[in-house]
C-alpha positions in Angstrom: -7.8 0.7 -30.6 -4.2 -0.7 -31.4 -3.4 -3.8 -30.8 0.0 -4.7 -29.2 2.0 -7.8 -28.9 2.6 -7.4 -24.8 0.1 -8.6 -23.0 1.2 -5.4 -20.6 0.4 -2.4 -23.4 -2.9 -4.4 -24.4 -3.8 -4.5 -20.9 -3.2 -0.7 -20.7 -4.9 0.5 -23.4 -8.0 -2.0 -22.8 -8.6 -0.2 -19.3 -7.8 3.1 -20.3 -4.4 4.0 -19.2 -2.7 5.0 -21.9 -1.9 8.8 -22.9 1.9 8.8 -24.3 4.4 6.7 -24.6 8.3 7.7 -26.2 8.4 4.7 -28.4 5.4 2.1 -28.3 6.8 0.0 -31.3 10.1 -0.6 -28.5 8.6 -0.9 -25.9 5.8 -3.2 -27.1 8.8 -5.6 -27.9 10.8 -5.2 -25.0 7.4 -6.2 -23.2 6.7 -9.3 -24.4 10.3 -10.5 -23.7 9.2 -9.7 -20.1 12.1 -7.8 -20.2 10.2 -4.2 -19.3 11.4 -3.3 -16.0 9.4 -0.1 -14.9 9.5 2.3 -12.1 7.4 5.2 -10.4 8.7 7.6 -7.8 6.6 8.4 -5.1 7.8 11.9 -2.9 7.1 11.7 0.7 5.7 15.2 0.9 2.4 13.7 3.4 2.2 10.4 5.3 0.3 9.2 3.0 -0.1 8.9 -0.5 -3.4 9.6 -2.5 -6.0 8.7 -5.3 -3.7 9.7 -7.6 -1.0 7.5 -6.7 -3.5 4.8 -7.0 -3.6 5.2 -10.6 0.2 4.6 -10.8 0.3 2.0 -8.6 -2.6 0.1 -10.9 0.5 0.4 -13.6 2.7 -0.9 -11.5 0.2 -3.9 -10.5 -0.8 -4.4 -14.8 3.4 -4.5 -15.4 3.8 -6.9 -12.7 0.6 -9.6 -13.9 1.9 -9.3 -17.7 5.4 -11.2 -16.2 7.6 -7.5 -15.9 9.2 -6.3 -13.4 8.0 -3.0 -11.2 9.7 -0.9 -9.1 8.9 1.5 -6.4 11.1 4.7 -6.2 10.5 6.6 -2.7 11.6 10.1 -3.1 13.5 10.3 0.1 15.8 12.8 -1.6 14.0 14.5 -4.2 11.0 15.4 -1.3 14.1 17.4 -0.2 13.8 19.8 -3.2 10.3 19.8 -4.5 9.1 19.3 -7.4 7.2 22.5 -8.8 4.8 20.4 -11.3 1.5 21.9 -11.6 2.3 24.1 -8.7 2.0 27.8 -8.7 4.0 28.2 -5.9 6.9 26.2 -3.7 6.1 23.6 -1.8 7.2 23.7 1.8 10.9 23.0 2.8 10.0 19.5 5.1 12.6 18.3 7.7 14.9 14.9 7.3 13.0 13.4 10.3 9.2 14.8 8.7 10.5 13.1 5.4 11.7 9.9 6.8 8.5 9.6 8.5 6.2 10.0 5.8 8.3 7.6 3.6 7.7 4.9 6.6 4.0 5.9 7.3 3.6 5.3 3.1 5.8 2.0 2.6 2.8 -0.5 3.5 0.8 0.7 0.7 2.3 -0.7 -1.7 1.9 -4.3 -0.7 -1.6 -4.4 -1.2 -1.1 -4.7 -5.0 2.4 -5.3 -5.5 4.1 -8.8 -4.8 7.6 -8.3 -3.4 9.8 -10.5 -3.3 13.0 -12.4 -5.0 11.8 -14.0 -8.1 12.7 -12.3 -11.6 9.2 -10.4 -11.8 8.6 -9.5 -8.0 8.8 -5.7 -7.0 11.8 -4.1 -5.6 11.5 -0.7 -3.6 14.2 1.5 -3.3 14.8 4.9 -2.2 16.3 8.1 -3.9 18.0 9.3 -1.0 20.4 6.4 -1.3 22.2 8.3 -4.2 21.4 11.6 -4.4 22.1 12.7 -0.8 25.5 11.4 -1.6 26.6 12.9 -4.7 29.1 15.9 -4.6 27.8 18.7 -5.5 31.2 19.8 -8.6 31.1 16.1 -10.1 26.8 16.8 -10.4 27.3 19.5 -12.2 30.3 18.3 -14.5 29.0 14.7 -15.0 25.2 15.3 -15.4 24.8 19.4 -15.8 26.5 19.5 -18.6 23.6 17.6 -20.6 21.0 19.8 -19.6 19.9 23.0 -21.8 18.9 26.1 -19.3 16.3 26.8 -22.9 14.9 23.7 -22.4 14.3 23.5 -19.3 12.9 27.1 -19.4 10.6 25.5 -21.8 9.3 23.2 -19.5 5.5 23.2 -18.9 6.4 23.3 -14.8 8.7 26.1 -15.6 7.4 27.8 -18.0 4.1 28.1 -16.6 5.0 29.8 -13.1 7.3 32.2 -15.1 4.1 33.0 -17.6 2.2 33.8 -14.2 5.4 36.1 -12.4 5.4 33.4 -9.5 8.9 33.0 -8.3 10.6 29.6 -9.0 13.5 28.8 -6.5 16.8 27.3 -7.7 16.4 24.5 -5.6 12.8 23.8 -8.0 14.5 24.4 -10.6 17.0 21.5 -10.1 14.5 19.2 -9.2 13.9 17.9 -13.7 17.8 17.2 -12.9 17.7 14.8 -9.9 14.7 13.1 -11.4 16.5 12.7 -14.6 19.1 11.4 -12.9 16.6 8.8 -10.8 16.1 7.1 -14.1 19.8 6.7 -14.9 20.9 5.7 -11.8 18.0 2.7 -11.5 19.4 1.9 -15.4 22.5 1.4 -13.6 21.8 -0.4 -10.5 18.3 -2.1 -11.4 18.2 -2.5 -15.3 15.2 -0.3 -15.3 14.3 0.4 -18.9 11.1 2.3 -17.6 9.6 5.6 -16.4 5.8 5.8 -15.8 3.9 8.3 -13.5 1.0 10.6 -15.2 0.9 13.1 -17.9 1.6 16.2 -16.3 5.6 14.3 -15.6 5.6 13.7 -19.3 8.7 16.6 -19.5 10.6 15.1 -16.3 10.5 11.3 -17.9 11.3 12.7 -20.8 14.8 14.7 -19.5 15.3 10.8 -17.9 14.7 9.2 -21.1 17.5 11.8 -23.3 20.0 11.8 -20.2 20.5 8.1 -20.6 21.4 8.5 -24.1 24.1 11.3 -23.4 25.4 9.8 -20.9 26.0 6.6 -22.6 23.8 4.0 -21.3 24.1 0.7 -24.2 19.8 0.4 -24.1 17.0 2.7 -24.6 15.1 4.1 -22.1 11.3 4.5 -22.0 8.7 7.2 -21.0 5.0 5.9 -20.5 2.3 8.4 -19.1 -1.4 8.5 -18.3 -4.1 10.6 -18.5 -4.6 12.9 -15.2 -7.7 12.0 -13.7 -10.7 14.5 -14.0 -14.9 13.6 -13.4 -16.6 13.2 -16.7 -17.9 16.8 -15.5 -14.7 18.0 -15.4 -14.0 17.9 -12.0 -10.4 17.1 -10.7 -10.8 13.9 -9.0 -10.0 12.8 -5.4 -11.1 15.8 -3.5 -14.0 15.5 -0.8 -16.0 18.1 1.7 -13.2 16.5 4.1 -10.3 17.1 2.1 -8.2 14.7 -0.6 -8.7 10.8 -1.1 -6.1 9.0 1.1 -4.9 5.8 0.9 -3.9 5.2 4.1 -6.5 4.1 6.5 -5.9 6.0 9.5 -6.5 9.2 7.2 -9.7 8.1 5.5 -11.3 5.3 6.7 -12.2 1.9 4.3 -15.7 2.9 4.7 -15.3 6.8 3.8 -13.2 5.1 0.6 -16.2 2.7 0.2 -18.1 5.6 0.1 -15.8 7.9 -2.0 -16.4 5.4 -5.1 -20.0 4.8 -4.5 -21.1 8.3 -5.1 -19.1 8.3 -8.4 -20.9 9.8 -11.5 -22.9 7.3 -13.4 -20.4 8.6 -16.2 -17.5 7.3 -15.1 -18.4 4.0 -13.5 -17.1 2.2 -16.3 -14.1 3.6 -17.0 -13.3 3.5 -13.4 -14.3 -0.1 -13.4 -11.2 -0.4 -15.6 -8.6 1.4 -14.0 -9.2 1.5 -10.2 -10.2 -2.7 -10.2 -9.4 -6.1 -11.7 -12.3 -7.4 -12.5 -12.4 -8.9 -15.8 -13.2 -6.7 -18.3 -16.5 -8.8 -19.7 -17.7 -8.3 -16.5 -17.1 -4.8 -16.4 -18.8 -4.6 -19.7 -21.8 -6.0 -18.2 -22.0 -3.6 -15.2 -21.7 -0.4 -17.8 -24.5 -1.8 -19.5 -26.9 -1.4 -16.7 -29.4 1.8 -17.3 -31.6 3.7 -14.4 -31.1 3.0 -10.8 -29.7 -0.2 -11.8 -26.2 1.3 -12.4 -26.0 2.4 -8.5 -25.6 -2.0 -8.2 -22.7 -0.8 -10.5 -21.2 1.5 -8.4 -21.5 -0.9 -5.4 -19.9 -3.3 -6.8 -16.9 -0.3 -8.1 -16.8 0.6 -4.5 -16.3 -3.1 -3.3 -13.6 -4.2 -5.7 -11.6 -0.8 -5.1 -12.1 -1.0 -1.3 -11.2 -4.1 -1.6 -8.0 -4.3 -3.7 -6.6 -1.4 -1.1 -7.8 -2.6 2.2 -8.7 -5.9 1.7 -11.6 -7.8 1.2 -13.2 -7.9 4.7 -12.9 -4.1 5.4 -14.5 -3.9 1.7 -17.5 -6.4 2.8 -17.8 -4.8 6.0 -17.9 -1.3 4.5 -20.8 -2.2 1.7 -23.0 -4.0 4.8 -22.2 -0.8 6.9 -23.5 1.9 3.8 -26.2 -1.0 3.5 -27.8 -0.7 6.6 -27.3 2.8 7.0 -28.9 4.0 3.6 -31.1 1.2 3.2 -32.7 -0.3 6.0 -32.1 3.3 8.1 -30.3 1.9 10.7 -26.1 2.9 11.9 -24.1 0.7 10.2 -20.5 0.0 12.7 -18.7 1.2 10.0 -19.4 5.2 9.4 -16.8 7.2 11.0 -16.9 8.5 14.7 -15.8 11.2 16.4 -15.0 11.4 20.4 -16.6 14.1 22.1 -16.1 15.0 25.9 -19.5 14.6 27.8 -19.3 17.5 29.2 -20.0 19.5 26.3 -23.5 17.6 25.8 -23.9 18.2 28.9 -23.6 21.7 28.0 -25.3 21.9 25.3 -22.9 21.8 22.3 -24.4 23.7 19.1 -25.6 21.7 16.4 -23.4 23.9 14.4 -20.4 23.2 16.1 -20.8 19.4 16.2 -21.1 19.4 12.9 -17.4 21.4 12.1 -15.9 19.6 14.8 -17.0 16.0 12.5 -15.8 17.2 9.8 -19.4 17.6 7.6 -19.5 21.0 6.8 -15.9 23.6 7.3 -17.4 26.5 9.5 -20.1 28.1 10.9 -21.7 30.0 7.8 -21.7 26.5 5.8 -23.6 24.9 8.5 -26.1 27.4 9.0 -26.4 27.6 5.1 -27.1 23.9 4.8 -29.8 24.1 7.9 -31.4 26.6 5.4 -31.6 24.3 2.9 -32.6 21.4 4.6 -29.4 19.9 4.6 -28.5 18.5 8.2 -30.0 15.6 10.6 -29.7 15.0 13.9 -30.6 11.1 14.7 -32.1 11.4 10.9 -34.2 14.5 11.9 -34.2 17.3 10.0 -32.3 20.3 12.0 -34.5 23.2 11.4 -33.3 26.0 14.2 -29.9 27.8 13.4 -29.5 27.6 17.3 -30.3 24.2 18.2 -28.0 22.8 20.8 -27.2 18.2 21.2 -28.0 17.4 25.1 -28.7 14.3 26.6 -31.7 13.5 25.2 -29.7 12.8 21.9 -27.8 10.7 22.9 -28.9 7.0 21.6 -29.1 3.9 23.6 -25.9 2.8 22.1 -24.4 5.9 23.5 -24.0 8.0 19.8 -25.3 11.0 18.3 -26.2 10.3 14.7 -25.2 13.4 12.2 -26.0 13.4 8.4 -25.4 15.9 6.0 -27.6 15.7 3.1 -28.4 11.8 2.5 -24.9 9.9 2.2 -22.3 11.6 4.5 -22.8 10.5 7.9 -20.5 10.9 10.9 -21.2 8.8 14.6 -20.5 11.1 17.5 -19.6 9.8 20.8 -19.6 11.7 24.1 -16.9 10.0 26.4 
């Protein structure tokens, strides 16, 4: 492994971030000045953002400890066009007010490992909009156009990729290399931001960023720093459950169902998630990837703590590892597995088992439930389900007024008639 003179690239290439950088010799320098002042844009295309983004943010946080300065770019304009990376198709046109929403519903985020603040090396957040939604549309094209080549751009892997496939690509898509290009001047101009990062698949958008600056005259270098998309050691693209993606906001998945998340991480990739999703020291981390055998689930506990608890603090991330504690260990409900409202009257009724377990989210329809009571696969109250037809009443209904609905042995969901 290389060995750098910043504390930040040493730090990145330690835990694993590292995939491609413009100019690592320059940057390396500018670094160790603490003179590295590095951004990521976020787009506000949901409320909130996702695994991911967590990645980023970890660069952000590394930039920040090694005495450089991060910055936080929400996309409050480029949202507005889309940007067609990896995508075979467009994304949805979103309104102003869904935009603005999201961008406020994903601001608090940010906090949790960022410090803001005034001092030299404190983060700064700033949004896209506050340029882009005022430039005219003739000066755009003859002021920054110009330095674009249509070939180029053609050439682009988010381009190029949808045209190898005959999926249409919109002009407003098209455009979108351009504003983010432009992102990266602009922040040169206003912020003295030297630095793009955000993961491999942007490697051609920094990279338009990084040549713009020089055509358009700007005295300093600029910087492009990528990392590796995350996949499973199986292969898997990470951050997708039964339940849909890995939020980082709470309200959309729960510190416990992110507790969980990590815990049931392949004993592959405890170690090298060790490194890039906490900030545990890395001799400690080399201790946990040591352990062998059933040891290495205490591994993933303690992964699912330190991550839990770097996002949502520590006593959600304590609470959350007695919860999974005393559900998977001593079989008892632990106060923090999700729960689901229910009206009484369909107990009272007789609600399907199948049913109750699509409406909490366990399985996605009918045919998956019956498929995993084939198998074996669901609980009621930690009894097996065994009859296709079997309906919740009453009788269900524990003494602390919840139904208790597993499927297989580590996703539970409380249900609560009301």
């Amino acid at each position: 492994m290389a060995t750098y003179k910043s504390d930040f690239l040493n730090i990145l290439a330690e835990r694993g971030f590292l995939h491609q950088c413009s100019d690592f010799v320059a940057l390396d320098a500018l670094a160790a000045k603490g003179k590295a002042v590095g951004y990521v844009g976020y787009d506000c295309t949901a409320p909130s953002l996702h695994i991911g983004n967590f990645l980023t943010m970890m660069m952000l946080h590394w930039l920040q400890q090694s005495g450089n300065k991060p910055i936080t770019l929400m996309g409050g304009g480029t949202t507005r066009v889309g940007d067609p990376s990896g995508k075979d198709e467009a994304r949805a046109i979103r309104s102003i007010e869904e935009i603005d929403a999201n961008k406020a519903s994903i601001r608090g985020v940010f906090a949790r490992v960022l410090k803001f603040g005034d001092s030299a090396t404190d983060a700064v957040m700033i949004d896209n909009a506050d340029w882009l939604t005022k430039l005219n549309w003739i000066e755009m094209l003859r002021d920054v156009g110009k330095h674009f080549s249509v070939n180029r751009m053609l050439a682009m892997d988010s381009v190029k990729l949808r045209l190898e496939r005959e999926h249409e690509m919109s002009f407003i898509e098209f455009n979108y290399m351009i504003c983010q290009a432009y992102d990266f001047v602009e922040l040169a101009k206003r912020l003295g931001c030297n630095l793009q990062m955000g993961g491999s698949d942007q490697w051609g958008n920094i990279i338009q960023g990084v040549d713009l600056g020089r055509r358009m005259g700007l005295s300093d270098p600029l910087f492009a720093l990528t990392t590796p998309l995350l996949t499973t050691s199986s292969g898997a693209k990470m951050g997708k459950t039964v339940a849909g993606a890995v939020w980082l906001n709470e309200d959309q998945f729960s510190p416990y169902d992110f507790w969980q998340y990590w815990r049931n991480t392949e004993d592959g990739d405890v170690a090298r998630f060790l490194k890039l999703f906490t900030i545990l020291p890395l001799d400690e981390i080399a201790k946990l990837a040591a352990l062998q055998g059933a040891e290495i689930n205490e591994a993933k506990k303690v992964l699912a703590t330190e991550a839990t608890a770097l996002l949502h603090g520590r006593p959600k991330a304590d609470a959350a590892a007695a919860s999974a504690q005393k559900t998977f260990e001593q079989g008892g409900i632990g106060g923090e597995l999700p729960i689901i409202e229910v009206p009484r009257a369909d107990i009272d009724n007789e609600l399907s088992v199948v049913a109750a377990f699509v409406t909490a989210g366990l399985v996605k329809s009918n045919g998956e439930a019956r498929r995993q009571i084939q198998g074996g696969g669901l609980r009621v109250n930690d009894a097996q389900v065994a009859d296709e037809k079997a309906k919740l009443t009453g009788k269900d209904i524990s003494t602390d007024g919840i139904i208790k609905l597993s499927l297989g042995k580590k996703k539970h969901v409380l249900i609560r008639p009301v």
